[in-house]
C-alpha positions as CSV (number, residue, x, y, z in Angstrom):
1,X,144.4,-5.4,58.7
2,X,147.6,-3.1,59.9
3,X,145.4,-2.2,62.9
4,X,145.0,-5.8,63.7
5,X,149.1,-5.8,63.8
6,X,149.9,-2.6,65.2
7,X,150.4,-3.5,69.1
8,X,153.1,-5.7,67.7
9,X,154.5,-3.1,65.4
10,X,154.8,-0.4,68.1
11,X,156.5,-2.8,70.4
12,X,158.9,-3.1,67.7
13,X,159.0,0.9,66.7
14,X,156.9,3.1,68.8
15,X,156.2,5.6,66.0
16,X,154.1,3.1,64.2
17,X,151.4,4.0,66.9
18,X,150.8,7.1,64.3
19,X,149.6,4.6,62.0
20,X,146.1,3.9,64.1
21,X,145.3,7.7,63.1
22,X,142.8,8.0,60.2
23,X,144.7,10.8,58.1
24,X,148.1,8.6,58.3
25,X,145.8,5.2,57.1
26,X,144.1,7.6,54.7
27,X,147.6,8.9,53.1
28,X,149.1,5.9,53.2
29,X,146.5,4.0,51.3
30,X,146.5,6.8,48.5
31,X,150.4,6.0,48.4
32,X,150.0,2.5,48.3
33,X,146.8,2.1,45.6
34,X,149.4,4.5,43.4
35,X,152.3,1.9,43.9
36,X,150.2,-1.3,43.7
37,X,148.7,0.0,40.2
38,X,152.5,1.0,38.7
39,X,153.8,-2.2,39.6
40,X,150.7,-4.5,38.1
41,X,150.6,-2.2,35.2
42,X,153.9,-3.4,33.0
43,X,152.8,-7.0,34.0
44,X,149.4,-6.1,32.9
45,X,150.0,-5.0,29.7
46,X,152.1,-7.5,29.2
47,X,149.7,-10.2,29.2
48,X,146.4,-8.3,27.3
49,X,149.3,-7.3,24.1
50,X,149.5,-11.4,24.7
51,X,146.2,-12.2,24.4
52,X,145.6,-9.6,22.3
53,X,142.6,-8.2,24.3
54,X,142.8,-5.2,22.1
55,X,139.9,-2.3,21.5
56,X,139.5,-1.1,18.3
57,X,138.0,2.7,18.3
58,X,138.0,2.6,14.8
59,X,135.0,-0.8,14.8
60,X,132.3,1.9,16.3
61,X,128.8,1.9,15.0
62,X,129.4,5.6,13.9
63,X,131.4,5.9,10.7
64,X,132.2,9.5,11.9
65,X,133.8,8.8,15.3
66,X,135.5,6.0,13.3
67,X,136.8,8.5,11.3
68,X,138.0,10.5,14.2
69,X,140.2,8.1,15.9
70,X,141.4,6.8,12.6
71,X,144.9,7.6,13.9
72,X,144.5,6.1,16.8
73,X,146.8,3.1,17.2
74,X,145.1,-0.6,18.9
75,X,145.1,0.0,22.6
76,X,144.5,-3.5,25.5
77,X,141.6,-2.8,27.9
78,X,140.4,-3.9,31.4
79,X,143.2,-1.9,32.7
80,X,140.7,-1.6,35.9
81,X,142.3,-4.3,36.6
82,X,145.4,-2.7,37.9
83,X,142.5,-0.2,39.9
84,X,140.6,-2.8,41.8
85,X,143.4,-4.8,42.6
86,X,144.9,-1.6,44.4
87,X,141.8,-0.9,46.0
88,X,141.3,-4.5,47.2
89,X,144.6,-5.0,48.1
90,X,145.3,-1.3,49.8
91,X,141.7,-1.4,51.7
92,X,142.3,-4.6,53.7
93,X,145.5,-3.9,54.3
94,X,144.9,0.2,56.0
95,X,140.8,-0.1,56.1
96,X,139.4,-1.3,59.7
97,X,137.9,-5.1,59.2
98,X,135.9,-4.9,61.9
99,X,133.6,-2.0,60.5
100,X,130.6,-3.1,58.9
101,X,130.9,-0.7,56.2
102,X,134.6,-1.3,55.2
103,X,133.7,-5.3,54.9
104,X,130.3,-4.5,52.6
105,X,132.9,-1.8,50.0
106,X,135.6,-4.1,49.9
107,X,132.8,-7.6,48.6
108,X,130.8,-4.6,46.8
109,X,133.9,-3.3,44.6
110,X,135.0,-7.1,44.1
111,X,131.4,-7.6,42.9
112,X,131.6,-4.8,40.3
113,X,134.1,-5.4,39.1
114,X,134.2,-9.1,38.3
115,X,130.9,-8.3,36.1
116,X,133.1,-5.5,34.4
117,X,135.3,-8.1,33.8
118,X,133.3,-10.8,32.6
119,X,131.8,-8.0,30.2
120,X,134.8,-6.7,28.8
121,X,136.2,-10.7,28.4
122,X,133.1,-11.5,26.6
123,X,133.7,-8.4,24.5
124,X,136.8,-9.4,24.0
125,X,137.0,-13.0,23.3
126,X,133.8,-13.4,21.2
127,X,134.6,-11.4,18.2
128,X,131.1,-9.8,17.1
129,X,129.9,-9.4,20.2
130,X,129.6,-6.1,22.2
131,X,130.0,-7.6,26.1
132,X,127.2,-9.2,28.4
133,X,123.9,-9.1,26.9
134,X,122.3,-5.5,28.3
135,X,119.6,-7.8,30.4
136,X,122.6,-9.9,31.9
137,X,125.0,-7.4,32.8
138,X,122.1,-5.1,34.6
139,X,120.8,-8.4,36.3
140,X,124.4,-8.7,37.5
141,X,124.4,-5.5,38.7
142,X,120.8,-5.4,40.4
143,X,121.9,-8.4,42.4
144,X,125.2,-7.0,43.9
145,X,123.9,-3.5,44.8
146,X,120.3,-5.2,45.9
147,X,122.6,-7.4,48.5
148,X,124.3,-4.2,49.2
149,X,121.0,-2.2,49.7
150,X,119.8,-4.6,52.2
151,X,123.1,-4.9,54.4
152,X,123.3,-0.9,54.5
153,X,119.7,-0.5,55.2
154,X,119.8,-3.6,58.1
155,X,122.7,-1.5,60.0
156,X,121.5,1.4,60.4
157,X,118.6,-0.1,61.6
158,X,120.4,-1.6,64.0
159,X,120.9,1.9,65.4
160,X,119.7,2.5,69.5
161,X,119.0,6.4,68.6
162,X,115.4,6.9,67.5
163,X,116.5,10.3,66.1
164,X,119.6,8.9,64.6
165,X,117.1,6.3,62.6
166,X,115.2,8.7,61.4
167,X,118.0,10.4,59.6
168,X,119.7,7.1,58.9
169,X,116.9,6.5,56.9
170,X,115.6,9.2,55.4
171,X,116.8,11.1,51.6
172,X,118.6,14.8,52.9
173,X,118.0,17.8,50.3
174,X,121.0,19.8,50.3
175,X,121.6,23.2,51.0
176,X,118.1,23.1,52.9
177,X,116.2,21.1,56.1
178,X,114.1,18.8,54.0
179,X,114.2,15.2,54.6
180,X,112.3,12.4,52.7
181,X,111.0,9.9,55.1
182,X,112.0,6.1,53.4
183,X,111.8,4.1,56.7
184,X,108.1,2.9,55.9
185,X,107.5,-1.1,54.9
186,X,110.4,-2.2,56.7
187,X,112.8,0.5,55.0
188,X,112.1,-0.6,51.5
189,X,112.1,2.4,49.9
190,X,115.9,2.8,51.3
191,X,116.6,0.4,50.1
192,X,115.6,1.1,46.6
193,X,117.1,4.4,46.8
194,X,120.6,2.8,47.8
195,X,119.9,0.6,44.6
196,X,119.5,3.5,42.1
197,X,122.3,5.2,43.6
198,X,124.9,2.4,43.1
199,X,123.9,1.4,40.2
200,X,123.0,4.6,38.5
201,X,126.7,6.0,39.4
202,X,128.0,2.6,38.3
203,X,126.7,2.9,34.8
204,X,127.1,7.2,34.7
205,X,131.0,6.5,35.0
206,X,130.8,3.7,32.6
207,X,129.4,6.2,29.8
208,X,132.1,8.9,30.8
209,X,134.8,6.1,29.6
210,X,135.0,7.0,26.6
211,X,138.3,9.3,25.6
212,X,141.7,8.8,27.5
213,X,141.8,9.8,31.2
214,X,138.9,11.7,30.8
215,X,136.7,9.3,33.6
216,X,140.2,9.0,35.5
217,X,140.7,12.5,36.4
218,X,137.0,12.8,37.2
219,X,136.6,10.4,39.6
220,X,139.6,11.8,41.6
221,X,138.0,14.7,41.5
222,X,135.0,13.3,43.1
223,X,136.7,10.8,45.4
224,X,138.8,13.5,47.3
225,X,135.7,15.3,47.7
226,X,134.3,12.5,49.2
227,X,136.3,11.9,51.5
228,X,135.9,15.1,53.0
229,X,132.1,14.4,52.9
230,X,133.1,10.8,55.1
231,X,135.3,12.8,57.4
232,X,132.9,15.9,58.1
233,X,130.4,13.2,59.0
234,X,131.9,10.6,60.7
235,X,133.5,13.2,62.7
236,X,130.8,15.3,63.4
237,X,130.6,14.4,66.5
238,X,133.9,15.2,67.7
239,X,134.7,18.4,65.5
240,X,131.2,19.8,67.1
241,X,129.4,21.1,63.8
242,X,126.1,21.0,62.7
243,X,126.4,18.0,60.1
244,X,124.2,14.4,60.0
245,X,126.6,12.0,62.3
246,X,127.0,8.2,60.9
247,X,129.4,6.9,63.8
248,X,132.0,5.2,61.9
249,X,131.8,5.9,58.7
250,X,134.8,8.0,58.7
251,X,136.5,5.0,57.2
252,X,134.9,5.5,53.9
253,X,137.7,8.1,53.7
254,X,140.7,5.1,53.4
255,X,138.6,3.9,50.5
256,X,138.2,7.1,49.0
257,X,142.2,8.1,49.3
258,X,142.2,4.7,47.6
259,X,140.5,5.3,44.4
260,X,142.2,8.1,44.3
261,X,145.7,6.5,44.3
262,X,144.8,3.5,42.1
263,X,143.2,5.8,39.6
264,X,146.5,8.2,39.7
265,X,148.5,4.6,39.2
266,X,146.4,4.0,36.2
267,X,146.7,7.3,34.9
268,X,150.3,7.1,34.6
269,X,149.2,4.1,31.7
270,X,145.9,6.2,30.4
271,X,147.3,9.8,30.1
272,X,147.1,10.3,26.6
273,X,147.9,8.7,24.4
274,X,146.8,6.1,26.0
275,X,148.6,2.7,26.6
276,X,145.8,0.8,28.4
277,X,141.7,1.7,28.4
278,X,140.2,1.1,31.6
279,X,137.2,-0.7,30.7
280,X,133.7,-1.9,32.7
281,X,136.2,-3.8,34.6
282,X,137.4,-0.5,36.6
283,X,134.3,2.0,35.1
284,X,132.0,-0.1,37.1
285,X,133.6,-0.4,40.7
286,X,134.8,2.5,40.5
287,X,131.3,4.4,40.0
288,X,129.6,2.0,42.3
289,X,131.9,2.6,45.2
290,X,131.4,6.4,44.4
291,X,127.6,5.2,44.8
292,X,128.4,3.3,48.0
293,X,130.6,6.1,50.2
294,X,127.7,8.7,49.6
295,X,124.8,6.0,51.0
296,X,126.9,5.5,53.7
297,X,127.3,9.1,54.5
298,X,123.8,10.0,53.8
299,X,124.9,12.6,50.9
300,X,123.3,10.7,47.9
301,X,121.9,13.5,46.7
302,X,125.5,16.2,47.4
303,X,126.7,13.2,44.9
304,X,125.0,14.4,41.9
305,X,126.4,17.7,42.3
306,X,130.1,16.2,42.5
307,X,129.6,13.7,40.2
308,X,128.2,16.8,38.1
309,X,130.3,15.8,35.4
310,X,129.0,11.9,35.3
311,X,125.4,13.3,35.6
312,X,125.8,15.3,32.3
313,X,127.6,12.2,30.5
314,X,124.5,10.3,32.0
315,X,121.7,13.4,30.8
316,X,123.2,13.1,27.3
317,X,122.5,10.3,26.3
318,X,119.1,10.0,28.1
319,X,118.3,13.0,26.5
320,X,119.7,12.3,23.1
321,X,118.0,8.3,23.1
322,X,114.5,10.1,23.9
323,X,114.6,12.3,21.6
324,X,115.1,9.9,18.7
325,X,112.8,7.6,19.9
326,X,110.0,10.7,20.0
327,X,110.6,12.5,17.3
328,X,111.3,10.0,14.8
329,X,115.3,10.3,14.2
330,X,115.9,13.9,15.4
331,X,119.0,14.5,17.3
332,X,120.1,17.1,20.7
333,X,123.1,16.4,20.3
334,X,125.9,15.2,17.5
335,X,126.5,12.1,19.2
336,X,126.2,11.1,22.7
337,X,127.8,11.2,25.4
338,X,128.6,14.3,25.4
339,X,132.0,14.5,25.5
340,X,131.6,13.2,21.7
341,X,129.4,15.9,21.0
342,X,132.7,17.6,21.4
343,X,134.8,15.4,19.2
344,X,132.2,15.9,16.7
345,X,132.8,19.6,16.4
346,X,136.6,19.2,16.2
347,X,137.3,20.1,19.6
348,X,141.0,18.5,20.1
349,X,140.5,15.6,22.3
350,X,143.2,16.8,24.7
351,X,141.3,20.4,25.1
352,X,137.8,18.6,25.9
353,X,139.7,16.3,28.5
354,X,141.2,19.0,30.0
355,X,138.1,20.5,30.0
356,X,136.4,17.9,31.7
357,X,138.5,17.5,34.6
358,X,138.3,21.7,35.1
359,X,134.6,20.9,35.1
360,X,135.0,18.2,37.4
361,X,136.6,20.1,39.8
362,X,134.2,22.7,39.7
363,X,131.6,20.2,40.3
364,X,133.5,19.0,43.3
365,X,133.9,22.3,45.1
366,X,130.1,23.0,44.6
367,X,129.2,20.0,46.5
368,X,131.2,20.5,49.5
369,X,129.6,23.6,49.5
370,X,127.1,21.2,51.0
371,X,128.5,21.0,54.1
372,X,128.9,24.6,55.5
373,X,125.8,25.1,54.0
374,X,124.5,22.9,56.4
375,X,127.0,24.0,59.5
């Protein structure tokens, strides 16, 4: 929206000019998300201590995690409140309005998160119940990020490079030249991919919710590492290196600057112990905008290696479910996701956090090893 403004603002101070640039649009958005969510915050918790829209850690279906967080005082959720507002509100105003992709992210993390909310208000005002019924909440989901799938997929069709197309549509293996052909029947297989991606990062940061700040410092993590990925690619052009070009989707990186300053915001309220849980209402967008910046830079796959850390959570209790189901009660692990495994074994909760986040990091670095990989 600011660029919309900004002849009028540079006739008024010519330094504003600075502001059309992509790294100042980029900081400032980081700033702003981090203000917007430590001003809502107070107000926030305000109103769910109110309405008493408290979780209770100790009301789990395992007697031994209830155990755990025995001492574990009540604690409000949908504190992703406080993160999409900041994202919403800090992407139109610094985001460019007239690209295509910025317009799909900003109606795509609204979507997401108004079924986290709805979940977590269901949860919360119909004692007994544990949110949306599972076949609701992933028909919710299916619908948003099918719409999303066909948008995405209906650009870069719209492309005039033949060669460009090809890529556009296509599944790139890192670290080597293999591409997976999905433009057959119309793109339709794109378009499925695009739908597993959203929603399976969606629902991987949803299970990494679970202990406080543990999914907030590793989707920073992630987010800052993807917006080097949008930068490298939208850029690629221009910087001259030997990267897939998406013209224009360099403005992915003002939305991931964003989740990275609405999730530092929220920290401030989730470090532990935590004041506020962030719920499916922030889980949700958040992971499926994770899902949405690496479909729009063609690194779905560079994804799962820095969102290592939401892969595992995701692993865990695919692995751990199977298992029981074939073997007739056995158990992998002590409890899944993972990161109760740990809890389990009497791991401090602040050392497997901590822990986390290193991982997370880790994770992150390993994937932009992508990228000169492929220079």
């Amino acid at each position: 929206m600011i660029l919309y403004f900004l002849e009028e603002l540079t006739a008024l101070w010519s330094p504003l000019e600075g502001l059309r640039s992509l790294a100042a649009r980029a900081g400032l958005s980081a700033v702003a998300a981090f203000g917007v969510a430590l001003l809502m915050g107070p107000a926030l918790l305000r109103f769910l201590h109110r309405r008493r829209f408290i979780e209770l850690e100790t009301e789990t279906h395992s007697d031994r995690l209830n155990e755990i967080n025995a001492d574990k005082r009540p604690t409000p959720t949908m504190g992703g409140v406080m993160i999409v507002g900041a994202i919403l509100v800090t992407g139109l105003v610094f985001g460019d309005l007239g690209n295509s992709y910025v317009q799909i992210g900003l109606l795509s993390t609204l979507g997401y998160g108004l079924i986290g909310f709805i979940d977590d208000w269901v949860k919360l005002t119909h004692p007994g119940r544990a949110g949306l019924q599972a076949a609701s909440k992933y028909l919710l989901q299916f619908l948003v990020a099918a719409s999303l799938s066909f948008v995405v997929t209906l650009i870069f069709k719209r492309t005039a490079d033949p060669e460009l197309l090809a890529d556009l549509l296509a599944l790139h293996v890192p670290f080597t030249d293999i591409s997976l052909d999905l433009s057959m029947a119309s793109g339709l297989p794109h378009m499925i991919m695009v739908l597993l991606v959203v929603t399976g990062t969606s629902n991987a940061v949803n299970l990494t919710d679970g202990m406080d700040g543990l999914a907030g410092g590793a989707i920073i993590a992630a987010a800052l590492a993807m917006a080097a990925v949008a930068f490298a690619v939208g850029r690629a052009e221009v910087l001259a290196i030997d990267l897939l070009y998406v013209p224009t989707s360099q403005e992915m990186v003002v939305f991931c600057s964003a989740m990275v300053g609405a999730t530092l915001g929220f920290l401030w309220f989730n470090a532990p112990p935590a004041l506020v849980y962030m719920g499916d209402t922030g889980s949700l967008p958040l992971g499926s905008l994770l899902g949405y910046v690496a479909v729009v830079t063609k690194h779905e796959l560079v994804l799962l290696i820095i969102g290592g850390v939401f892969v595992v959570e995701a692993m865990s209790v695919m692995l751990q479910v199977g298992c029981f189901k074939l073997t007739g009660g056995r158990r992998v692990l002590r409890c899944a996701p993972l990161h109760h495994h740990f809890q389990f074994a009497g791991v401090p909760d602040t050392r497997i956090i901590v822990r986390f986040w290193i991982a997370a990091v880790l994770f992150a670095a390993a994937g932009l090893a992508s990228l000169a990989a492929s220079g």
